[in-house]
C-alpha positions, 0 to 999 in steps of 0.5 A: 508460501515461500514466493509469498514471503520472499516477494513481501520481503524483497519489496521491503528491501527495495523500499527501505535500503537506501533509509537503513543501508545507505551506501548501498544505494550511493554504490550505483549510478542513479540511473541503473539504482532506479532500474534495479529497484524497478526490477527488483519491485516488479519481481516482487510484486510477480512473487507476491502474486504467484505465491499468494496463488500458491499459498494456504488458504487455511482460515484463521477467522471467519469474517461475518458479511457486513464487516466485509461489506465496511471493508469495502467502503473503507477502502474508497477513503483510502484510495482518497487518502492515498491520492491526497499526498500532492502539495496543495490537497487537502488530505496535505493539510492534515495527513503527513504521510497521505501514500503510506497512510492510504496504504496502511489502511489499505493493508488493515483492511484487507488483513481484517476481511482475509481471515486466511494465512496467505493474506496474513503473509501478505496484508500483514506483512505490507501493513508491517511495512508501511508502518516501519517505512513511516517511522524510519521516514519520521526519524531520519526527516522529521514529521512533515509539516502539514501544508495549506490547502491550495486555494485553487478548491479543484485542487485542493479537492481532487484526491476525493474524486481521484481515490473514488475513481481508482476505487470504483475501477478496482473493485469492478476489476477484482475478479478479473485482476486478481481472480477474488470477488470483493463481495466473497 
C-alpha cells in the first residue's frame, strides 16, 4: 500500500504546489519546472499502478451488478464533461471546472463500484484531490464565468461525441490496460 499511497501523494503535490507554495514554483526556469512536474506525474502515475498491484484487495463492501453496470454508464458522461473544458462547449456554458468535475466523477464512481481498500486509496484519495484543487482554484481565481456556447453547433457539441469516444475505447481496452474487466 506504500507505492500506492505515496504515488496518490506525490500527484497531489505535483498539482497543487505552485497553488499552496508558490515560490517553489518561481524557484526553477519554466522549462526544467515543466519537466520536473512531468516526471514526477509520471512517476506518480507508475507508483500508482505498481502499488494498486501490490496493495490489498480485502473488500469493504459488496457492490450489487446493476450498480456496477450504472457506474459504467455514468462513466460516458464524465468522460463528456471532461472533454467539455474548451472555450466554446457547451458543458463551458454550465460547468466551470468541466476536467476536474469530469474527474471527480470519474473518481466517485470507480470508489462507489470498488468496494475493496486499495481502490479506497486510490479513487478516494484522487476524488480528495480534485475536490481540494477546485476549491484552492476557486479561492485564489474566483469561480469561472461560465462561457457562451460557440455558435459554430460541431463545436459547441464535440465534447458529447469526444467523451463517448474515450469511453467506449476505455472500456474496451480495461482489461488489458489496466488487467480489470469493467463488468467484474
Amino acid at each position: 500500500m506504500t507505492f500506492l499511497i505515496a504515488g496518490v501523494a506525490v500527484w497531489t503535490f505535483v498539482h497543487l504546489a505552485h497553488r499552496i507554495v508558490p515560490g517553489l514554483a518561481t524557484a526553477l526556469p519554466v522549462i526544467a519546472r515543466k519537466v520536473v512536474a512531468a516526471v514526477l506525474l509520471i512517476g506518480s502515475v507508475w507508483l500508482m499502478v505498481q502499488g494498486y498491484g501490490e496493495a490489498s484487495a480485502a473488500v469493504l463492501w459488496a457492490v450489487p451488478d446493476w450498480l456496477r453496470h450504472l457506474g459504467i454508464a455514468l462513466l460516458a458522461v464524465a468522460f463528456i464533461i471532461y472533454m467539455g473544458s474548451y472555450s466554446g462547449s457547451i458543458i463551458r456554458t454550465r460547468i466551470a471546472h468541466p476536467q476536474l468535475t469530469g474527474f471527480k466523477l470519474w473518481a466517485a464512481i470507480h470508489l462507489i463500484v470498488n468496494g475493496d481498500a486499495r481502490s479506497v486509496v486510490l479513487f478516494g484519495g484522487l476524488l480528495v484531490w480534485a475536490v481540494v484543487q477546485v476549491i484552492i482554484l476557486n479561492r485564489q481565481e474566483g469561480t469561472p464565468a461560465l462561457l457562451a456556447a460557440a455558435d459554430n453547433k460541431l463545436k459547441a457539441w464535440a465534447p458529447v461525441p469526444l467523451g463517448l469516444l474515450v469511453w467506449v475505447v476505455l472500456f474496451g481496452s480495461h482489461q488489458w490496460l489496466f488487467g480489470v474487466s469493467p463488468l467484474g
